[in-house]
N, C-alpha and C positions, 0 to 999 in steps of 0.2 A: 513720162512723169504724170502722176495724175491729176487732173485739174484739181484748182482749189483757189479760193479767194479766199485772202489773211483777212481771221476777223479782228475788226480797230481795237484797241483795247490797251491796257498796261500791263508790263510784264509780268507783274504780281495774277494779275486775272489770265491771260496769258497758261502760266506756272500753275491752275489753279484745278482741274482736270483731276477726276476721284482717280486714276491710276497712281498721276505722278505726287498726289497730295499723301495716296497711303505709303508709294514706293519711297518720297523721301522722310516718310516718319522714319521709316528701317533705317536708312541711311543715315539718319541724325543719329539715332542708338548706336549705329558700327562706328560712326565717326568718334562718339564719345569714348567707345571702349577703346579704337586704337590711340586714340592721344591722351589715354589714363593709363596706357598699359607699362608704362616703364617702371622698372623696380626702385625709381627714388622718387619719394614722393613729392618733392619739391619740383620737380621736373612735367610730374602728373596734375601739377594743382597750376601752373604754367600754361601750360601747352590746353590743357583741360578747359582754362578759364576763357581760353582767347578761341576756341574753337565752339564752345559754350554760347559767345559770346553774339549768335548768327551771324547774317550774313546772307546775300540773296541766292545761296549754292544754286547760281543759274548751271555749274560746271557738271554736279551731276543730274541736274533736271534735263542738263542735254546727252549724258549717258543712258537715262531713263527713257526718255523719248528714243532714243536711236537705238536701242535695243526693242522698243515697240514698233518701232517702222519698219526694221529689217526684219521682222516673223516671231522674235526672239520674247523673251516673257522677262519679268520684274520679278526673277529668284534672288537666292543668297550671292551669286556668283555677280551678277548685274551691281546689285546691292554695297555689294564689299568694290566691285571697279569703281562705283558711283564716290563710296567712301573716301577711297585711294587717291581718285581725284583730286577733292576736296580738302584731302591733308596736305598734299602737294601745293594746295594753289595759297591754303593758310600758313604752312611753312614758311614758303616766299613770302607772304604779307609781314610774318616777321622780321627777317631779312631787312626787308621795304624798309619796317621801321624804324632798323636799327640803323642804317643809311640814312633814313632822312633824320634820324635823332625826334620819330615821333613822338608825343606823349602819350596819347589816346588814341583806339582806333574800335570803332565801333561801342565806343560808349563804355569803353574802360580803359585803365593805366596799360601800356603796350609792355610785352616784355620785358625791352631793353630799360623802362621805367622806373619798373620793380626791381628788375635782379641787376641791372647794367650792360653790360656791350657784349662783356664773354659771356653772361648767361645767356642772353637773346642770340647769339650765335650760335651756342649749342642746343638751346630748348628747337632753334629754329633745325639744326641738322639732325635731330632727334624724331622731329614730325618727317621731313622728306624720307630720313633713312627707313624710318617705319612705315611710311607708305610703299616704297619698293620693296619690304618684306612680305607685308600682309599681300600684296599682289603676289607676290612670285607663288606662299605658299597657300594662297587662299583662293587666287582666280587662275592665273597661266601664267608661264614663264616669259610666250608672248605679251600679254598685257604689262608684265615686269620692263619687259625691256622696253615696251611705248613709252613706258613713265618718265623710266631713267633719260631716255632719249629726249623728252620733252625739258626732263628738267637741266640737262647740258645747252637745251636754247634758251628756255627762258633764263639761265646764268646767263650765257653768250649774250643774249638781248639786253639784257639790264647793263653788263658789261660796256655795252657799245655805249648806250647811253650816259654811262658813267664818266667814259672817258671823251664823249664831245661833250661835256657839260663846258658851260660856255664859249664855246668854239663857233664864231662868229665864220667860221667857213660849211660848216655845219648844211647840206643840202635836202629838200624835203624826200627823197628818195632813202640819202640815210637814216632817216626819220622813221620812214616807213618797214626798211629791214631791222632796226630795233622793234616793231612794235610786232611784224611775222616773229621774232623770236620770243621776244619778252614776255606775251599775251595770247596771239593765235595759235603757237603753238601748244598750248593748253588746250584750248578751244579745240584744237583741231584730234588732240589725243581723249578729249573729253567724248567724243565721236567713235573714234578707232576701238576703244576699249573695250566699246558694251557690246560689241556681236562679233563672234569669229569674222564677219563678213562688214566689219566696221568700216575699213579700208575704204569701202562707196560712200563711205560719207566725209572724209575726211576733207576735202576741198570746200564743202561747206561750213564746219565747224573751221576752216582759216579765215576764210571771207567773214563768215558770222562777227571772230575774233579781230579780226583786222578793226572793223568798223564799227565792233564798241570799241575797243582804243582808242580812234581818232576820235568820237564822239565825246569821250571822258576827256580827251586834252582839249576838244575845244568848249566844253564847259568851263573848263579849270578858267580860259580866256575872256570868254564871253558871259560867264551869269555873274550868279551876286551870291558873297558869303549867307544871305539871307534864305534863298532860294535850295541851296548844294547842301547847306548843313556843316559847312567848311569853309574857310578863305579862299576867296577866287585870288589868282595870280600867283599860284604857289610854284609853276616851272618856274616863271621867272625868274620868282627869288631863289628860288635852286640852279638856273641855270640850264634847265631844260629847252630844250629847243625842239617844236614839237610839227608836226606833220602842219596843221593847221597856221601856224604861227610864223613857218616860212614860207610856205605856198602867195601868207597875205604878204611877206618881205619880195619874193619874187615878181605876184603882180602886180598890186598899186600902193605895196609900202614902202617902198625904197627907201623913206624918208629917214624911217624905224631902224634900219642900217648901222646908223651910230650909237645906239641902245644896245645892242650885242656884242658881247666878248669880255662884259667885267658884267660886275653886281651893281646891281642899279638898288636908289633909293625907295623909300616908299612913294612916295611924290612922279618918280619917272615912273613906276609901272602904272601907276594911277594914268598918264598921260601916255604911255602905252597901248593901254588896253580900251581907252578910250577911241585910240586914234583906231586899233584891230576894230573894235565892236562899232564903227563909223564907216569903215571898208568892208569891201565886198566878200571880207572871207566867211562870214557865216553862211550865209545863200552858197560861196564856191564848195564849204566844205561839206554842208549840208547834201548838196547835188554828189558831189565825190559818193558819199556814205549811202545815196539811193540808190546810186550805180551797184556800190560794195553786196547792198542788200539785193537786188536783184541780180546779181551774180550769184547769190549763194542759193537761193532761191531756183535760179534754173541748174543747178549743178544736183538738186536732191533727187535722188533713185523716185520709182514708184513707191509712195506711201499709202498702201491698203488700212493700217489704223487708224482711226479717226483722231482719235484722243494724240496720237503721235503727232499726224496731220497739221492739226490745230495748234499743235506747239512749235513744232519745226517752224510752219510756214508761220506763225504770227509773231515768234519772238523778234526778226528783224525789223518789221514793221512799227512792233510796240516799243524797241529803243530808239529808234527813229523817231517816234512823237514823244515820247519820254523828256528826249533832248532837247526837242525841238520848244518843250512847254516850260525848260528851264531857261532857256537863251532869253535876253534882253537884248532889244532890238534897237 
């Protein structure tokens, strides 16, 4: 592996590298044209608006980089997997919404807002369908089938999750194979896609994925609607039982025990997350998620790019302080 020392930074600066900045202008153009390309226009001004809408496409900035790391260049084919991605991971986010009965995401009305439950259902299987097309006949048959593959776990993961919602037997292991399905596996095809020889990177795009997961659910716990840009305590009130959240039930909240398996008030999470953000689980989960990154980190091939280099290796680094500057202590 070649040495390298991650430089500190945010993953916006991080992300910011003249390759990956011109490779994901293209990317935004193919993104746009596939989730405009349906023959109903309503469909197009949907899928168009929320996709429009950004977002920090870290999914293909790591297609980008790992196509520079393994020899490979930022053509149309890189370009269009990079896209593919990132329709796949939007799709889902629909999905997301229409489960959680979002209103907003990203600073506009969410599908299901606008059109309702069946349209956000279909606009959402419209985007995944079209990203396994545009792969199959725009990049390789292989790349098609990463996709699909990815997207039968991240169903499966969400799946899991859906069905221990409030399940106060709920263990932080089951936690953790929801979050390899739901999340790192993206992560991990976000990697696989961009070089015939993707494959050497896949166990770092899991790890990568693993531990922003746990990092996003222990914010959800630990910071302030102030901070996030959103409501903190939203598993909660959903019923989400998260990597972070039982780890603290197992070692010093036992207490917290009686809190799990029905819907708690606003009043108890308040006195919840009080008692989490009081125990030791930010420092335990924080340490989990260093390990996560240094795991990913020793698993990367030889990176002869610089510009790659710089990405791979600092992206873990930079959502690790990321998180660490939103936590309240």
């Amino acid at each position: 592996m070649l040495a390298h020392t991650a430089r500190p930074g945010r993953p916006e600066e991080i992300l910011s590298t003249p390759a990956l900045t011109a490779g994901l202008r293209q990317v935004e153009r193919r993104l746009r044209r596939l989730s405009t390309s349906s023959r109903l226009p309503l469909v197009n001004r949907a899928a168009g608006r929320i996709t429009g809408a950004g977002g920090k496409r870290l999914r293909p900035a790591l297609t980008l980089a790992t196509a520079l790391a393994l020899g490979g260049r930022i053509d149309r084919r890189t370009v269009s997997a990079a896209a593919c991605v990132e329709l796949v991971h939007t799709g889902s986010l629909v999905h997301d919404d229409l489960m959680d009965n979002a209103a907003e995401r990203r600073g506009v009305r969410t599908v299901n807002a606008e059109l309702g439950d069946a349209g956000a259902l279909l606009v959402g299987d419209f985007m995944l369908a079209r990203a396994g097309l545009a792969a199959l006949s725009s990049v390789s048959r292989a790349v098609a089938e990463t996709l699909a593959a990815a997207v039968v776990e991240l169903a499966e993961g969400q799946f899991q999750e859906t069905a221990a919602l409030f399940d106060a037997g709920r263990t932080p292991e089951d936690a953790l194979c929801s979050v390899r399905r739901k999340t790192a596996s993206l992560f991990r095809a976000s990697c696989v896609v961009a070089h015939p020889q993707g494959r050497a990177m896949a166990e770092y795009g899991e790890r990568f994925g693993v531990m922003f997961q746990i990092l996003d659910d222990l914010l959800d716990l630990a910071s302030t609607a102030e901070l996030l840009g959103k409501p903190a305590g939203n598993d909660l009130r959903q019923g989400v039982y998260s990597f972070p959240l039982l780890t603290a039930v197992e070692r010093d909240c036992a207490d917290l025990r009686p809190f799990l398996g029905r819907r708690l008030t606003e009043d108890e999470i308040a006195i919840v997350l009080a008692r989490l953000r009081n125990s030791s689980m930010v420092e335990d989960t924080i340490e989990h998620c260093r390990g996560l990154a240094a795991d990913a980190l020793a698993v990367l091939p030889v990176v002869a790019d610089p510009e790659a280099a710089a990405v791979l290796y600092g992206l873990p680094p930079a959502y690790l302080g990321r998180a660490e500057s939103l936590l309240v202590r």
